[in-house]
C-alpha positions as CSV (number, residue, x, y, z in Angstrom):
1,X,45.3,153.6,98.0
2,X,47.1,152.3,95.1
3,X,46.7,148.8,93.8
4,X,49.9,146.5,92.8
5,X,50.2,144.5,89.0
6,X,49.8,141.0,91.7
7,X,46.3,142.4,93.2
8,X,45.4,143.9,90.1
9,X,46.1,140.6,88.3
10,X,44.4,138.6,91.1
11,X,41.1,140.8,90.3
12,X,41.1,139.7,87.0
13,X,41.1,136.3,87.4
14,X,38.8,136.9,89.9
15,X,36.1,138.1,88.0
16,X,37.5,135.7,84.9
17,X,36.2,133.0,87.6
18,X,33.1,134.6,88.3
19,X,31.9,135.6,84.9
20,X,32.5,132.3,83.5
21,X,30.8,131.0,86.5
22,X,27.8,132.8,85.8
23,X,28.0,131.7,82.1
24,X,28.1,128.1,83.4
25,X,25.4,128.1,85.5
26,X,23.3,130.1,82.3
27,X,23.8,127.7,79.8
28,X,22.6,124.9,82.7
29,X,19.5,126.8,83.3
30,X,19.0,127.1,79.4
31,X,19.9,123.8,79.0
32,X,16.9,122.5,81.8
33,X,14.3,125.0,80.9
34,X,14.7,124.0,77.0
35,X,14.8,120.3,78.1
36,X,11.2,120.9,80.0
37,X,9.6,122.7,77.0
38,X,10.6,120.1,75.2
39,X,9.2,117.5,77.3
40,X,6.2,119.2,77.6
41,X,6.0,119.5,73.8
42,X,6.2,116.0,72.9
43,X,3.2,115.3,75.9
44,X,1.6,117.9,73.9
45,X,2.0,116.2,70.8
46,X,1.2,112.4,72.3
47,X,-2.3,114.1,73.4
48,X,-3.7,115.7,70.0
49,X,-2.1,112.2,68.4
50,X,-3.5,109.7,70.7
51,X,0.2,108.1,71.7
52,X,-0.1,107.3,75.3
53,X,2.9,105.1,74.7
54,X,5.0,108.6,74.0
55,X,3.0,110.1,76.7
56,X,4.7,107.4,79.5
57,X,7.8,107.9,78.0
58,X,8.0,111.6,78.4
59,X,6.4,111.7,81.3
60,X,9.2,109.1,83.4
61,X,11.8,111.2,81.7
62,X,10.1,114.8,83.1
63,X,10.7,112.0,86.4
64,X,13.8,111.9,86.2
65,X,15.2,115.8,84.7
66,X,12.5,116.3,88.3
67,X,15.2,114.0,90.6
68,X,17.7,115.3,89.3
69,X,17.2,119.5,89.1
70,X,14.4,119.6,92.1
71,X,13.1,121.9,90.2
72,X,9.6,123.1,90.8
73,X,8.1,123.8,88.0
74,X,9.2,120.7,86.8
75,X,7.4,118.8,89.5
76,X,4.2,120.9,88.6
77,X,4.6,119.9,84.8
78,X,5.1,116.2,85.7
79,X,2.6,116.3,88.1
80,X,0.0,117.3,85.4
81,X,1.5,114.9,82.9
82,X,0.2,111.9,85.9
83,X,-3.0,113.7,86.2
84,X,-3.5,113.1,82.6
85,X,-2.1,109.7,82.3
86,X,-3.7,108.7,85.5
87,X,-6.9,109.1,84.1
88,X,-6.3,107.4,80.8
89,X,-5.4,104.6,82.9
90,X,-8.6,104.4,84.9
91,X,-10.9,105.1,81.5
92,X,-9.1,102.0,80.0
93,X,-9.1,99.9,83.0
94,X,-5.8,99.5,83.6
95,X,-5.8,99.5,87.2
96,X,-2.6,98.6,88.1
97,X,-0.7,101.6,86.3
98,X,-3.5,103.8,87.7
99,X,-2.3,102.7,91.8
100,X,1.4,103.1,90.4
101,X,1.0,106.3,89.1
102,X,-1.4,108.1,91.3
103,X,0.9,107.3,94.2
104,X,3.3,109.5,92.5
105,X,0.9,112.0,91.9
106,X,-0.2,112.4,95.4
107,X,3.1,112.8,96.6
108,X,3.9,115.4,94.2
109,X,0.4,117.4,94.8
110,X,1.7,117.2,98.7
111,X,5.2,119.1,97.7
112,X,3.6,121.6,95.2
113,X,1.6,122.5,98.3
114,X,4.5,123.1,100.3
115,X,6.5,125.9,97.4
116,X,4.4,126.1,94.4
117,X,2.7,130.0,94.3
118,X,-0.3,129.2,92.9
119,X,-1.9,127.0,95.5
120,X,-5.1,127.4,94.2
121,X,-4.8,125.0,91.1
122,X,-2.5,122.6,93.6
123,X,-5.6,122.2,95.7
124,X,-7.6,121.3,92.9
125,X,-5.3,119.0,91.7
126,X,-5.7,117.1,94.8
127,X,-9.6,117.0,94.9
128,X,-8.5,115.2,91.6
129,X,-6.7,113.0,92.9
130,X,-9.2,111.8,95.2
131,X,-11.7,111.6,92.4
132,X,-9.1,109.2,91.0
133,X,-9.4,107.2,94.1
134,X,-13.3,106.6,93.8
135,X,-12.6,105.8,90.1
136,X,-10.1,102.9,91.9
137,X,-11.8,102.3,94.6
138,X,-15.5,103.1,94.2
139,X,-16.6,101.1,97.6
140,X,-15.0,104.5,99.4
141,X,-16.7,106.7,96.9
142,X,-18.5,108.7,100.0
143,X,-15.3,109.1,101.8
144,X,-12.7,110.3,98.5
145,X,-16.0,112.1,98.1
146,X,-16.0,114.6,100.8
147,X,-12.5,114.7,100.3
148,X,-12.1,115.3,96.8
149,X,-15.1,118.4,97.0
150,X,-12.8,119.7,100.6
151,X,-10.0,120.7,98.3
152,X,-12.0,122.2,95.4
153,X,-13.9,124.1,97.5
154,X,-10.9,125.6,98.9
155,X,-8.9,126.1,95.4
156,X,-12.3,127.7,95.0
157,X,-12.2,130.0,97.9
158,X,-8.2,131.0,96.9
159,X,-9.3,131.7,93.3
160,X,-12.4,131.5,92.0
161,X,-11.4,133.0,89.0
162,X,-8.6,130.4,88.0
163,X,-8.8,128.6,84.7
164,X,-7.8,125.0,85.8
165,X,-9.6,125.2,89.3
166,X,-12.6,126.0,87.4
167,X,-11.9,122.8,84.8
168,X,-11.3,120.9,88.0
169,X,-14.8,122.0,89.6
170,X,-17.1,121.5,86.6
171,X,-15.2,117.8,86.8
172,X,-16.4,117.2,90.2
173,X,-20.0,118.7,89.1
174,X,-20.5,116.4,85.9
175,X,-20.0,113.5,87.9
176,X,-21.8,114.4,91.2
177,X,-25.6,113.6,91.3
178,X,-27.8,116.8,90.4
179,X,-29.6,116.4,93.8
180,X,-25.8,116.6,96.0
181,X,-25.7,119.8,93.8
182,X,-23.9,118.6,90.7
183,X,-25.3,117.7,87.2
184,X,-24.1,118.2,83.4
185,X,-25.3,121.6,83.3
186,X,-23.4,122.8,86.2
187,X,-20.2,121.0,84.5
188,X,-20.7,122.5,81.4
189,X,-21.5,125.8,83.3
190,X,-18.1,126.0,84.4
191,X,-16.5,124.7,81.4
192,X,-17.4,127.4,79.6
193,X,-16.0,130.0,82.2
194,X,-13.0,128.0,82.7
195,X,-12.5,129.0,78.6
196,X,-13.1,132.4,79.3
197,X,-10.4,132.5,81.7
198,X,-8.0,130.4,80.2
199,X,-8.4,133.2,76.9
200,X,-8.7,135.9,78.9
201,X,-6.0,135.5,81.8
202,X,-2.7,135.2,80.0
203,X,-2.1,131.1,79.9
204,X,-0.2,130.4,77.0
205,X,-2.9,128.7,74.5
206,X,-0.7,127.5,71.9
207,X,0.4,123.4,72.9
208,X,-1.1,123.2,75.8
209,X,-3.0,120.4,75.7
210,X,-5.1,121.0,79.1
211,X,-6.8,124.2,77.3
212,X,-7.4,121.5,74.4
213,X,-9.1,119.6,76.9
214,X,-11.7,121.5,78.7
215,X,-12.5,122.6,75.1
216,X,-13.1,118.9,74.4
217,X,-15.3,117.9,77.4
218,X,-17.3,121.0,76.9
219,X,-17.9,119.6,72.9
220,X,-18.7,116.1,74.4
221,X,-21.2,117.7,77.0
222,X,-23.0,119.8,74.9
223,X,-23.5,116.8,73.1
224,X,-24.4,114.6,75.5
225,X,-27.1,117.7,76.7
226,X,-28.2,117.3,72.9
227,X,-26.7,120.8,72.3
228,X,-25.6,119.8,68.6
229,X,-24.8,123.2,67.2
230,X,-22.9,124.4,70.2
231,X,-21.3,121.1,70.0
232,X,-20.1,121.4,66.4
233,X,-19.4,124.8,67.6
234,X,-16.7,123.9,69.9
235,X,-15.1,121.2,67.7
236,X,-14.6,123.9,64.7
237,X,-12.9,126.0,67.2
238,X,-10.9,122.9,68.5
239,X,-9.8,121.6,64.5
240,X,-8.8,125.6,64.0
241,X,-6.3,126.0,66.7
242,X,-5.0,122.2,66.9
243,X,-5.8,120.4,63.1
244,X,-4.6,117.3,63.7
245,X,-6.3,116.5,66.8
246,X,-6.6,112.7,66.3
247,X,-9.7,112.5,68.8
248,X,-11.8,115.2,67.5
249,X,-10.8,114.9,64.0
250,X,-11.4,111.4,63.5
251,X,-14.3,110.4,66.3
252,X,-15.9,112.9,68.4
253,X,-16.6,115.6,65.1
254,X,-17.2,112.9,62.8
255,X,-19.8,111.0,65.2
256,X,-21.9,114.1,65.7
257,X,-23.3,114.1,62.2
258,X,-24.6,111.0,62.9
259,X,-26.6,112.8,65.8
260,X,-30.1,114.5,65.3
């Protein structure tokens, strides 16, 4: 069958429309996944320097590139972004953000449960949440309780191997009793496997500030379990990979000296 110049010129601008199409809606995806590295960067960067005031920031922006894009991962960035401000807030006392935030939080974790793949760290994320509660509202402690160990247990059962459900669990052990089966050397326990899987299971390493984290509890606990050489340790290996880490540089390193 032979093809006119008019069809033959109406299938060029055909796939002139279609391949310029496709280029549009590359550059918007480059332009989105970029914008969340970014984003994620700079809450990266507020952690190791101690600005909470950039961490707000970036986080209500990651808000609004989320209500905008409905983009998944996005939610699942933000939603750890709250998780970290969230308990900032409570540590500090400020109460009132902590309600505001953790509001937001639970309805994300509630989403993410619906079309996030790895459901495992979602769950555990939730037994957070409820932890956050207790920290809110500590006449409901028993209730957030049984709650907040429910959904661990079960982001245990879906992967007991994962890296943040295992930071999430030694959480929940450090500050249940040692006779309900909790205890600091339970939490540190699975601190230190939650490092092995976070170095062994292919998370990126390099800014992530929730690796930086478990490494820093782990420091603080060994401390606090009058470990002092596993301690220092664990904050040479935190200076090495992340320098100007405002905490451990200038407080938590610096303190231990002091300790005998």
């Amino acid at each position: 069958m032979e093809t006119g110049r008019g069809d033959q010129s109406d299938i060029r601008k055909y796939s002139f429309k279609k391949l310029l199409l496709i280029s549009i809606l590359s550059a918007i995806s480059i332009l989105y996944l970029s914008g969340q590295t970014s984003y994620n960067e700079n809450i990266y960067n507020a952690f190791i320097s101690g600005r909470m005031d950039l961490w707000e920031y970036n986080m209500n922006k990651m808000e609004e590139e989320y209500l905008k894009n409905k983009n998944i991962q996005g939610l699942y960035d933000l939603t750890y972004a709250l998780y970290g401000y969230i308990a900032y807030c409570i540590v500090t006392g400020d109460k009132i953000k902590a309600r505001y935030y953790l509001n937001k939080a639970t309805k994300n974790v509630n989403t993410l449960l619906k079309y996030h793949s790895s459901q495992a760290e979602i769950y555990s994320l939730k037994g957070a949440m409820y932890g956050f509660e207790i920290g809110l509202n500590p006449i409901k402690a028993f209730d957030y309780g049984i709650k907040s160990v429910k959904n661990i247990n079960k982001a245990v059962e879906l992967d007991k191997n994962n890296a943040i459900v295992l930071m999430e669990l030694g959480n929940l052990k450090y500050y249940t009793p040692r006779i309900l089966g909790g205890g600091l050397k339970k939490a540190i326990y699975y601190h230190e496997k939650a490092i092995r899987m976070f170095e062994a299971s292919g998370y990126e390493l390099k800014g992530n500030w929730l690796y930086l984290l478990v490494l820093t509890n782990l420091g603080r606990w060994y401390s606090e379990d009058q470990k002092l050489s596993k301690a220092r340790e664990i904050y040479k290996k935190i200076l090495d990979i992340e320098p100007d880490y405002i905490w451990v540089k200038n407080y938590l390193y610096p303190d231990l000296a002091n300790q005998r």
